[in-house]
C-alpha positions as CSV (number, residue, x, y, z in Angstrom):
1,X,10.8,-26.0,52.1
2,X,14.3,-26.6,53.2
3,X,13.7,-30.6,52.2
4,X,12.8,-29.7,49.1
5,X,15.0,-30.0,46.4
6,X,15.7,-26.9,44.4
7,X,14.4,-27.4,40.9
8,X,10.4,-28.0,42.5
9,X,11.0,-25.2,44.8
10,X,9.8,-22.7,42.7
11,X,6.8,-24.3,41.6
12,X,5.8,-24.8,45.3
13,X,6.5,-21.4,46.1
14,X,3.8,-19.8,43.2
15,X,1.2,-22.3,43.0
16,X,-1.4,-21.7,45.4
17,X,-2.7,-25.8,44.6
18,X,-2.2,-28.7,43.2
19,X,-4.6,-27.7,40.3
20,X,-2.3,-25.1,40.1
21,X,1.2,-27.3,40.2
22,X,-0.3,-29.8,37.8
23,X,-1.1,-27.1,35.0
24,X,1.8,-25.3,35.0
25,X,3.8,-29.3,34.9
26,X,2.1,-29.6,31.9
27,X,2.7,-26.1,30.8
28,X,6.4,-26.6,31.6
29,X,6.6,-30.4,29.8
30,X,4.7,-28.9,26.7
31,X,7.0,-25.8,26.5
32,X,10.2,-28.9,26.6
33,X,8.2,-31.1,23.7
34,X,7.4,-27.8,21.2
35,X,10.5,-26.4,19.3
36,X,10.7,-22.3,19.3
37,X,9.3,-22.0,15.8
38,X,11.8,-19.9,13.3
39,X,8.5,-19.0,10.8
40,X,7.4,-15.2,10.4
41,X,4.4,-13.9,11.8
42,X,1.7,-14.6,9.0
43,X,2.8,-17.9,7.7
44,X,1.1,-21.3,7.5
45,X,3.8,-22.7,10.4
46,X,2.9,-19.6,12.8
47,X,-0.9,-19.7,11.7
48,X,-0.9,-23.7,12.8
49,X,0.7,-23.3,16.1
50,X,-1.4,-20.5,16.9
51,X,-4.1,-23.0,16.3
52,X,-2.4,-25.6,18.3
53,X,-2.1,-23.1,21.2
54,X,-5.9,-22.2,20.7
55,X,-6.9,-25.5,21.8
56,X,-4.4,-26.4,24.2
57,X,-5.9,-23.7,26.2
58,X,-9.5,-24.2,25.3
59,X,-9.0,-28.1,26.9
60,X,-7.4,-27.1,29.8
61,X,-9.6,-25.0,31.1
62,X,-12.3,-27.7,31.1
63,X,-13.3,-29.2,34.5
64,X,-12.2,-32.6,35.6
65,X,-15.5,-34.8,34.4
66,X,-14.4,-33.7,31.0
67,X,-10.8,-35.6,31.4
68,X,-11.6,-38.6,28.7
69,X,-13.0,-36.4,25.8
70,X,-10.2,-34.3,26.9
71,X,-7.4,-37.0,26.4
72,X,-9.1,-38.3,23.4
73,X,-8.4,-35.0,21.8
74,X,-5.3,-34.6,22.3
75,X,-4.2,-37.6,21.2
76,X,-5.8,-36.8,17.8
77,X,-3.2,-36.3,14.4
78,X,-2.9,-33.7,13.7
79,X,-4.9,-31.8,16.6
80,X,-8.5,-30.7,15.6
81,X,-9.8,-27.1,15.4
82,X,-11.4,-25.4,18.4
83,X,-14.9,-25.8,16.6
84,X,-14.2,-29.4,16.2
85,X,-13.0,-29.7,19.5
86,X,-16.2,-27.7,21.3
87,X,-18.2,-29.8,18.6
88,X,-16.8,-33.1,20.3
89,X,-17.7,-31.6,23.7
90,X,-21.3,-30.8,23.1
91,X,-21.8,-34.6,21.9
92,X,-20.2,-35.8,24.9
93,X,-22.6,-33.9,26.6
94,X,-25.7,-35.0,24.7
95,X,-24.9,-38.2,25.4
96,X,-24.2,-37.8,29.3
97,X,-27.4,-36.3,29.2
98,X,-29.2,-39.3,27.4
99,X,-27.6,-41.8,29.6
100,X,-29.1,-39.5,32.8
101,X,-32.6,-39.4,31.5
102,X,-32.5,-43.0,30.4
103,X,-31.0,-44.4,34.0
């Protein structure tokens, strides 16, 4: 720990994993790229992000085989709803599944 430089030692210190360093990177670089919104509980602005965080979450807790569908998602404009999302999911599926029972 002592070679460690100071700004990673705290993310060494509570992550149990490298799972666990990688999300909470990605937590911490999301957090940098998303303004604190000024908008009042209620509004189309807070109602969206909410949204936004909705699925954030929802696609990282998915398991590694899902890492594609996962990155096509995100790099949709704007970001799709959870259904939508779960929606794209379940087709990746179906077709995983085809792909087995054809092979």
């Amino acid at each position: 720990m002592k070679t460690v430089s100071p700004e990673l030692v705290t993310g060494i210190v509570y992550a149990e994993n490298d799972h666990e360093v990688r999300l909470k990177s990605l937590w911490d670089e999301y957090g940098s790229l998303i303004p604190s919104l000024p908008v009042t509980v209620g509004t189309r602005d807070f109602i969206e992000h909410l949204e936004q965080q909705k699925i954030f979450q929802f696609l990282m807790g998915l398991n590694e085989s899902y890492r594609a569908i996962r990155s096509q998602i995100l790099l949709q404009s704007p970001p799709p709803s959870v259904s939508r999302a779960f929606a794209m999911l379940i087709n990746e599926e179906n077709q995983r599944n085809v792909c087995v029972s054809n092979s």
